[in-house]
C-alpha positions in Angstrom: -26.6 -156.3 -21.4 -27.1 -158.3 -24.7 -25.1 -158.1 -27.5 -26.3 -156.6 -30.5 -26.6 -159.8 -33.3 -24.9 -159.8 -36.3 -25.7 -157.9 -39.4 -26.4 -159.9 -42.3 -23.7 -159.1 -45.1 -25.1 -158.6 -48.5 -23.6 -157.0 -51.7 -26.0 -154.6 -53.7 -26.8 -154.4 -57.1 -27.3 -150.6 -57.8 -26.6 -150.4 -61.6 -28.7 -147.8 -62.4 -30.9 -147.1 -59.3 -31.2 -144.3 -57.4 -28.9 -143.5 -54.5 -29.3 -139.7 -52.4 -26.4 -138.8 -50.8 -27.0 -135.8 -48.4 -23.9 -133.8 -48.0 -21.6 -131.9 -50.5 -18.3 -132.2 -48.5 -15.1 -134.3 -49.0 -16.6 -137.5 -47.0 -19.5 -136.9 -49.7 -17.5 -136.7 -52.7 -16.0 -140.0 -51.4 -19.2 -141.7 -50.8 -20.2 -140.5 -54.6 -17.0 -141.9 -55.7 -17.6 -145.3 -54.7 -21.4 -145.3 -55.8 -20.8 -144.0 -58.8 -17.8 -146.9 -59.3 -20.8 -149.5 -58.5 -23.1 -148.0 -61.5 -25.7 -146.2 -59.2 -27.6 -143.5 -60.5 -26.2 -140.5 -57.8 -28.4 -137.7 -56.9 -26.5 -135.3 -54.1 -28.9 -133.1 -51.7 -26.7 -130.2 -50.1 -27.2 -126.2 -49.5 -23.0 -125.9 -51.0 -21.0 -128.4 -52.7 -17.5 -129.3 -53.2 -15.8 -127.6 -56.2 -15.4 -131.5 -57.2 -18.6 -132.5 -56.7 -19.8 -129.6 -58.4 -18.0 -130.5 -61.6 -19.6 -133.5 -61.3 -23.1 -132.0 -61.7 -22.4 -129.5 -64.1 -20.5 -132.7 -66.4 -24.2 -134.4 -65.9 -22.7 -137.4 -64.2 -25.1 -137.0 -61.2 -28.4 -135.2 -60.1 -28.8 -132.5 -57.1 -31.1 -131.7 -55.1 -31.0 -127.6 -53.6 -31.7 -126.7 -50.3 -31.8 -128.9 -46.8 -32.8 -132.3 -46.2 -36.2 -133.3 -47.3 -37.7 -136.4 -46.8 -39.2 -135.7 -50.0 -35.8 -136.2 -51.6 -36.0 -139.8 -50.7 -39.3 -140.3 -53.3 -38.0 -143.9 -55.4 -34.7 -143.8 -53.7 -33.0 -147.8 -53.1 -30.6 -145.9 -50.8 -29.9 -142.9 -48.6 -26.1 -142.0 -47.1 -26.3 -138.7 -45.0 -22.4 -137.8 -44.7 -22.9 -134.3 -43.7 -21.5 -132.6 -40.3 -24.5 -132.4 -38.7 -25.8 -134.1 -36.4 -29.4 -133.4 -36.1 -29.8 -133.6 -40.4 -28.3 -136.9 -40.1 -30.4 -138.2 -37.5 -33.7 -136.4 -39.6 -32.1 -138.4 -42.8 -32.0 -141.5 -40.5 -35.1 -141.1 -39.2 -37.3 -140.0 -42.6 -35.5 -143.2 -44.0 -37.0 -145.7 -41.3 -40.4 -144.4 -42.4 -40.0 -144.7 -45.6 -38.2 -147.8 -45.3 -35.5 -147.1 -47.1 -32.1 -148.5 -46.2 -29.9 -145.3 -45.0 -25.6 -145.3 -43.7 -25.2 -142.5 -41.8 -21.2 -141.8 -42.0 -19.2 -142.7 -38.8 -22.9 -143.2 -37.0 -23.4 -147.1 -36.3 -26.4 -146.2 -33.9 -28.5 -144.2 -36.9 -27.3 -146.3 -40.0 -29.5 -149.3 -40.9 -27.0 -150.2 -43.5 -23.2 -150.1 -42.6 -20.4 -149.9 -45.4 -17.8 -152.0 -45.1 -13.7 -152.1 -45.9 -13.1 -153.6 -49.1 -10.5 -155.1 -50.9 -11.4 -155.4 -54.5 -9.9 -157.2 -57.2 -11.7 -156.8 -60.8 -14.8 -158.8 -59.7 -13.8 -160.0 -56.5 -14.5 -157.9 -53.7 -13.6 -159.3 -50.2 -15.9 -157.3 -47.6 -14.6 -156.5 -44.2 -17.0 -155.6 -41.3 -17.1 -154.9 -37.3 -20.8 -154.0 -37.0 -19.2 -150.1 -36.9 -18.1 -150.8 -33.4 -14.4 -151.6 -34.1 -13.6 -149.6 -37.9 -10.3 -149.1 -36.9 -10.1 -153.0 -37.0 -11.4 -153.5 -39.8 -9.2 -151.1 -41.9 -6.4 -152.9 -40.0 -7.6 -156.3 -41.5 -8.4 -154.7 -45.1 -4.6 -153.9 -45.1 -3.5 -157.2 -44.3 -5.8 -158.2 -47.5 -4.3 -155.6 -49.7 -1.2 -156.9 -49.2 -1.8 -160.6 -49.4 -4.7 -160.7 -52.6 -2.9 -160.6 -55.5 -4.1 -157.9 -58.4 -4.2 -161.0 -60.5 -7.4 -162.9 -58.3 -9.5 -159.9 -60.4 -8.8 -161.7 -64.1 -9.3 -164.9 -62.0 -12.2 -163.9 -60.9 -13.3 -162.8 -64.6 -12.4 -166.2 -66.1 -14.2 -168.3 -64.0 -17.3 -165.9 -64.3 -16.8 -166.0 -67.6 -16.8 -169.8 -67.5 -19.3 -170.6 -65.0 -22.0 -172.6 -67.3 -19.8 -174.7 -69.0 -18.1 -175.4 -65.8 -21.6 -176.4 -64.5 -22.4 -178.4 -67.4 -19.2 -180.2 -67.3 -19.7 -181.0 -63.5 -22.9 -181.3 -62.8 -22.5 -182.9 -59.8 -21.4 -180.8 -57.2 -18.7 -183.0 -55.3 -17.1 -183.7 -59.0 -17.3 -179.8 -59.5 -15.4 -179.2 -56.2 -12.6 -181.1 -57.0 -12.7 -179.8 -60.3 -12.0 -176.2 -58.4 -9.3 -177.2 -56.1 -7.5 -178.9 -59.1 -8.0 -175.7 -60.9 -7.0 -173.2 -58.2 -4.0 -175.5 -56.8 -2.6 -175.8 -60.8 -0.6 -173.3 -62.8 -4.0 -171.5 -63.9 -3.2 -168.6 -61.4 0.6 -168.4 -61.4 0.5 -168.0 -65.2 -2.5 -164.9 -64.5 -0.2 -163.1 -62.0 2.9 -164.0 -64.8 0.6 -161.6 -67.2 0.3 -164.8 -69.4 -4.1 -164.8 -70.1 -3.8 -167.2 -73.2 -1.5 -170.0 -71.1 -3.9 -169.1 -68.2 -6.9 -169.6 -70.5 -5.4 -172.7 -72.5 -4.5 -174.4 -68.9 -8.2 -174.1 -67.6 -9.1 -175.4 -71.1 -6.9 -178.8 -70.3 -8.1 -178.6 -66.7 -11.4 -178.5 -67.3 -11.5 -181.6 -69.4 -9.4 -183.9 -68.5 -10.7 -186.3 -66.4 -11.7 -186.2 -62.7 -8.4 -187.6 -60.8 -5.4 -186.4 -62.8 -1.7 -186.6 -61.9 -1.5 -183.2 -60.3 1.4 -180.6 -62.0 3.8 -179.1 -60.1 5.9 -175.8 -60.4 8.6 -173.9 -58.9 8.8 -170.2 -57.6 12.5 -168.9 -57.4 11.8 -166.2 -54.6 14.2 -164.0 -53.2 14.0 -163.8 -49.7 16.3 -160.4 -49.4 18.9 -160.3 -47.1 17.1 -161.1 -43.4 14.8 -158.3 -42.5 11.2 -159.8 -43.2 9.7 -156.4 -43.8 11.6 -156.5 -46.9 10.0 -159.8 -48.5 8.1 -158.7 -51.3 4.5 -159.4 -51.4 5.0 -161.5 -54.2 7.5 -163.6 -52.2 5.2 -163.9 -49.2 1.9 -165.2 -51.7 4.2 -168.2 -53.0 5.4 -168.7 -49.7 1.9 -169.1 -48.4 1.1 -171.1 -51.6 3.8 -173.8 -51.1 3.6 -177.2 -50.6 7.9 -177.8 -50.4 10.7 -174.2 -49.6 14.2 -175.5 -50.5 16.3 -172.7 -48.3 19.0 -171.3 -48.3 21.6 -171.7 -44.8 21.4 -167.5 -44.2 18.0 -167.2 -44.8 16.8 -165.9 -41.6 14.3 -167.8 -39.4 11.8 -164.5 -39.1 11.2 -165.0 -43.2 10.9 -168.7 -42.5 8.5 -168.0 -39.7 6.2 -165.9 -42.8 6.0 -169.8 -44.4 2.8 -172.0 -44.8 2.5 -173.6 -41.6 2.2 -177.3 -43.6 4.8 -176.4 -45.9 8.0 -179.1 -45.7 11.0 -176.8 -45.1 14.2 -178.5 -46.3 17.7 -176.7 -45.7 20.2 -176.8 -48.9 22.8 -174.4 -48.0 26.0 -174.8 -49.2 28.1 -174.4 -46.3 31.9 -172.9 -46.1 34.7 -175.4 -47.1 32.3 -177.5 -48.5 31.4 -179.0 -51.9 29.4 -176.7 -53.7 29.0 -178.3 -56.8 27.5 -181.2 -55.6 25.2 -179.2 -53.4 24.3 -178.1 -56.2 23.0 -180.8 -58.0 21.8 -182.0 -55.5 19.4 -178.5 -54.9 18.2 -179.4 -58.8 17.9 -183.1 -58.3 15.3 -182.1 -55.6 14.2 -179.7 -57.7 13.2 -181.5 -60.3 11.6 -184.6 -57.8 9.1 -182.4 -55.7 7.9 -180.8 -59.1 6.9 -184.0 -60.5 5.6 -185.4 -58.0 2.8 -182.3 -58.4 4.1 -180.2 -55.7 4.0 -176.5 -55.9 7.9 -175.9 -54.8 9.6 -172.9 -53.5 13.5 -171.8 -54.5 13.9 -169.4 -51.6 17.4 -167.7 -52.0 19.1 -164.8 -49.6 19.1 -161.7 -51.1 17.7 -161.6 -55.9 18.5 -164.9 -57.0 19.8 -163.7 -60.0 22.5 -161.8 -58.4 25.2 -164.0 -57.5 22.4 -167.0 -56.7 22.5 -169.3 -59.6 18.9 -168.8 -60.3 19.9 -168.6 -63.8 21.4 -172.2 -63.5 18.4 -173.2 -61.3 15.5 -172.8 -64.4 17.8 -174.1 -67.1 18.0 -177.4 -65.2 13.8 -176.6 -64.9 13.1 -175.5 -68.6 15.3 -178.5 -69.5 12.6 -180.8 -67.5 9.6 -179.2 -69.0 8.5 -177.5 -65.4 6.5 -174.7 -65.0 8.4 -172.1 -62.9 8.3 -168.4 -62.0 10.7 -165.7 -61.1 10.2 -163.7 -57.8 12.7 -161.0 -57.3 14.4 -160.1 -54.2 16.2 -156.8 -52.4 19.6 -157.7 -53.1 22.1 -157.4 -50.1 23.9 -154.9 -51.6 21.2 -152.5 -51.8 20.0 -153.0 -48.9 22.9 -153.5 -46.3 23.9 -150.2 -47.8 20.7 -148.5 -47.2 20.6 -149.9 -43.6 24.2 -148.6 -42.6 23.3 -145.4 -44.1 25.2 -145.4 -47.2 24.1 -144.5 -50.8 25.6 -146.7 -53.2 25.6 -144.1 -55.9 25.9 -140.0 -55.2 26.1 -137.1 -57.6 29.5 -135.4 -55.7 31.0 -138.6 -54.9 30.2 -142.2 -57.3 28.1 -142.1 -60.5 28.5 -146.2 -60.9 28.5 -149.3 -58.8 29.7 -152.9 -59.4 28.6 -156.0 -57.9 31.5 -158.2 -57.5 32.1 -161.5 -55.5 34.7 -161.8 -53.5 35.1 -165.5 -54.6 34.5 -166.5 -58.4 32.6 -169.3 -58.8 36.1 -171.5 -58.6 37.2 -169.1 -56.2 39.9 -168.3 -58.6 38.3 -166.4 -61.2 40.5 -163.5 -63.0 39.8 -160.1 -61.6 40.1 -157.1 -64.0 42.2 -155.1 -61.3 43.3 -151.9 -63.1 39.3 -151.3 -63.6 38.7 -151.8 -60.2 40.7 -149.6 -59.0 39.3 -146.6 -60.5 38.2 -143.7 -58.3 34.6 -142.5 -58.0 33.1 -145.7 -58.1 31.2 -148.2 -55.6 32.3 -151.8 -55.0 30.0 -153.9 -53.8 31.7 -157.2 -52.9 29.4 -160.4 -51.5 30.7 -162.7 -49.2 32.5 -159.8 -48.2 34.6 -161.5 -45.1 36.8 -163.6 -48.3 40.3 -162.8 -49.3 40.2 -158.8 -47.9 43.7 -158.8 -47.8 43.9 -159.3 -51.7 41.4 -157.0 -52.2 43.7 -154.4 -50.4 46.9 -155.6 -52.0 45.2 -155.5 -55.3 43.7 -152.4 -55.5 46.4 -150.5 -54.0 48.9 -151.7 -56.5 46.8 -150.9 -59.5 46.3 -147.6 -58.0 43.4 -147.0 -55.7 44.3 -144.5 -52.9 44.9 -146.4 -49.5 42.6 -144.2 -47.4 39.2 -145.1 -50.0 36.8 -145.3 -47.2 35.4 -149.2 -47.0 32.6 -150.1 -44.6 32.2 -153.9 -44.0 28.3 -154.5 -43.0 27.4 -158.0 -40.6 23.8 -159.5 -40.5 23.3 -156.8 -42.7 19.2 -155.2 -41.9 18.7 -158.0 -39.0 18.6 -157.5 -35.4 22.5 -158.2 -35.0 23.7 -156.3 -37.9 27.1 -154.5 -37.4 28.9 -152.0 -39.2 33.1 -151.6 -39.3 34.1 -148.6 -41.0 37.7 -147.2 -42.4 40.2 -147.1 -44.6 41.4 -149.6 -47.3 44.9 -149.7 -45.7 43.2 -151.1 -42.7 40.7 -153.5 -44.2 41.9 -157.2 -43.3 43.6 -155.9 -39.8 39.4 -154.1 -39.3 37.9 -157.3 -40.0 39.8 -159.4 -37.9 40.4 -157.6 -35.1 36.1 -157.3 -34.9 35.9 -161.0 -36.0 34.0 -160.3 -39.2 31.9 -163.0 -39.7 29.9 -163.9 -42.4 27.0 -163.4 -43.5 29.0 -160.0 -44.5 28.7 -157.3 -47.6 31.8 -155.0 -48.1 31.2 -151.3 -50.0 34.2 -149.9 -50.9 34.7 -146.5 -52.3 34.3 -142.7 -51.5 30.4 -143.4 -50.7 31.3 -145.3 -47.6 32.1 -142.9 -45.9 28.6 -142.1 -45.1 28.1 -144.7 -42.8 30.1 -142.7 -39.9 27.7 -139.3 -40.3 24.5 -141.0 -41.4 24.4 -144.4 -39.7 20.3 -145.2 -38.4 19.8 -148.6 -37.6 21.5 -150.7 -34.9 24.9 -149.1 -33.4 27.3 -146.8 -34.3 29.8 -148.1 -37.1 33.7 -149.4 -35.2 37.0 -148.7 -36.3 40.0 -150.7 -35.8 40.8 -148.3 -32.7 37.7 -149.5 -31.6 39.1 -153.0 -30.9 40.4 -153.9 -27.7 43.9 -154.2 -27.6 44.6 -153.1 -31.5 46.6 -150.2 -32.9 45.8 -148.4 -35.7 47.4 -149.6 -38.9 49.5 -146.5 -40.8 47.8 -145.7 -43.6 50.3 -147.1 -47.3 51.6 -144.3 -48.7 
């Protein structure tokens, strides 16, 4: 047996043409809906209607016709869609429409319908149609939420502005290799990062520059600081995974996990500049903005991908002065921090009405790793600590906070690999903290919550195993709780 050929994909005009839709029930309503939304003039044919559909008649925003079908009803009609729940008044509408020769969609009816509807993703202007002949819809939906997730809101105003611009784009290029390069300059420049940044007149002024200058420019590069959140690729931000797919060069953080990678450009260069433990950080760090600043210049679009927000313990602020002081173009993509999510994946709420109605984020290092800590604060009850790099100096943290006054049994629970595959969870008391950690060789990557709250990780743990005490430990014994 053959297969049936392909269907020829075409996008209608129906601004002001007549459309019959036969049926007044919800898959109706949301046939109307859509034609209405592409300025077709909407007359419904149906013994009942909908109360919304009604409303719809009575406000005079579209026609109907009384009564059953008749092939009357498709007298000057472009277009028929029969979306009732029968099947012999579809296949009449079907048929009637044949004769007529009038192009008819029969809902969830491949066989009858000489016109299918596709799954759309539409952005302003730009409408990306998705189609599987009506054999595979399920597919197709599948595909149109890939899209929905991947096409930025922003592609619509792009849309607009080159629509907008299209004859003195032509008369600038006439020839149509020159105006090809002129697009892939446009579309690879800072036109569409300043559109999704909100920015129209930098957009605007920026095709302006592009659009005139002359046919092989030095190409400008930018930089997206991304947040890559703490290891679970599920929670990348669909922001984060458009610049990802955009770049030409990720610098990366050391902990940011491989399955994020993996979400990358395939061409993209990937270049590692984690700072590791014992090591110098501050030159690290220049060196991250010495390469930076190169890959920008040299026209490349760049990508700052940082564990977790990079403006929460990431020196993302640090990061665009070094760029704003070069003049390069950069963007902000914000991240799930660790803290909010480690908690959320061992079960704990950082914040709860009976228990914490504030939370600090705290490192356990300073930036010199000997910054002054305001203890007494601190140590305050019904408050959440968050502490990054939670695995550092937990046997201060104890001493500390037990001499200014926090009570020695403050539930802590110190989160591993936090939302990835290999996260664990130790649980306790603060009187236990370092012995905890060691005796479950803590490692980092590692987030510590400290305070009344974490004692929700025992009772309402959900995602890899059950939280361990110190008892848990081979061979330990339970530390006595300071008085």
């Amino acid at each position: 047996m053959s297969a049936s050929p392909a269907l020829f994909p075409l996008f209608l005009d129906l601004r002001g043409r007549r459309v019959l839709v036969v049926g007044g029930g919800s898959v109706a309503r949301r046939k109307i809906e859509a034609l209405r939304d592409a300025g077709a003039r909407v007359v419904v044919g149906a013994p009942a209607l909908e109360p919304a559909i009604a409303r719809l008649v009575d406000d005079g925003d579209i026609e109907r016709l009384v009564g059953r079908f008749d092939p009357n009803w498709l007298n000057d009609t472009w277009l028929v869609v029969a979306a009732t729940d029968s099947t012999i008044i579809n296949r009449a509408v079907a048929t009637a429409a044949e004769a007529r020769r009038v192009w008819a969609n029969v809902v969830d009816d491949a066989e009858l319908s000489s016109v299918q509807v596709p799954s759309r993703v539409e952005r302003g202007r730009l409408q990306v149609a998705i189609s599987s002949g009506g054999g595979a819809p399920m597919l197709a939906r599948h595909l149109r939420e890939k899209f929905e997730a991947q096409l930025d809101e922003s592609l619509g105003e792009l849309a607009g502005l080159l629509a907008d611009q299209r004859r003195r784009i032509r008369r600038r290029w006439p020839d149509i290799g020159a105006r090809r390069a002129f697009f892939e300059r446009l579309l690879s420049g800072p036109v569409p990062g300043l559109l999704r940044r909100g920015d129209a007149d930098g957009a605007r002024a920026e095709f302006e520059r592009t659009l005139e200058q002359d046919a092989t420019p030095h190409p400008r590069g930018s930089v997206a600081l991304v947040g890559a959140g703490p290891g679970d690729p599920g929670l990348l931000t669909l922001r984060g995974l458009r610049a990802l797919n955009e770049a030409d060069v990720i610098l990366h953080d050391r902990l940011v996990s491989r399955e994020v990678l993996a979400l990358a450009r395939r061409d993209a260069e990937l270049i590692e500049v984690g700072k590791q433990v014992g090591g110098d950080h501050h030159a690290t760090q220049a060196r991250i903005h010495a390469l930076l600043v190169e890959h920008a210049r040299a026209g490349r679009r760049v990508v700052r991908l940082k564990g977790g927000d990079p403006f929460v313990f990431g020196r993302g602020g640090e990061e665009l002065e070094i760029l704003h002081a070069h003049g390069i173009d950069f963007e902000v993509v914000p991240g799930v921090t660790a803290a909010i999510a480690c908690a959320a994946y061992a079960g704990v709420p950082l914040t709860h009405r009976e228990h914490a109605q504030s939370v600090r984020f705290l490192t356990a290092l300073g930036r010199d790793g000997d910054d002054p800590v305001d203890w007494p604060a601190l140590a305050q009850e019904r408050q959440t600590l968050a502490f990054y790099m939670g695995v550092s100096g937990l046997e201060r943290i104890r001493d500390n906070l037990v001499a200014h006054g926090r009570a020695a049994d403050t539930p802590f629970a110190l989160i591993e690999n936090g939302t990835r595959a290999q996260q664990r969870v130790v649980a306790g008391t603060l009187s236990q903290l370092p012995e905890a950690a060691a005796a479950h060789a803590v490692k980092a990557p590692a987030l510590l919550i400290l305070g009344e709250v974490a004692a929700a990780a025992t009772a309402l743990h959900w995602f890899g195993p059950r939280p361990l005490r110190l008892e848990d430990a081979p061979g330990s014994r339970t530390v006595p709780q300071a008085a």
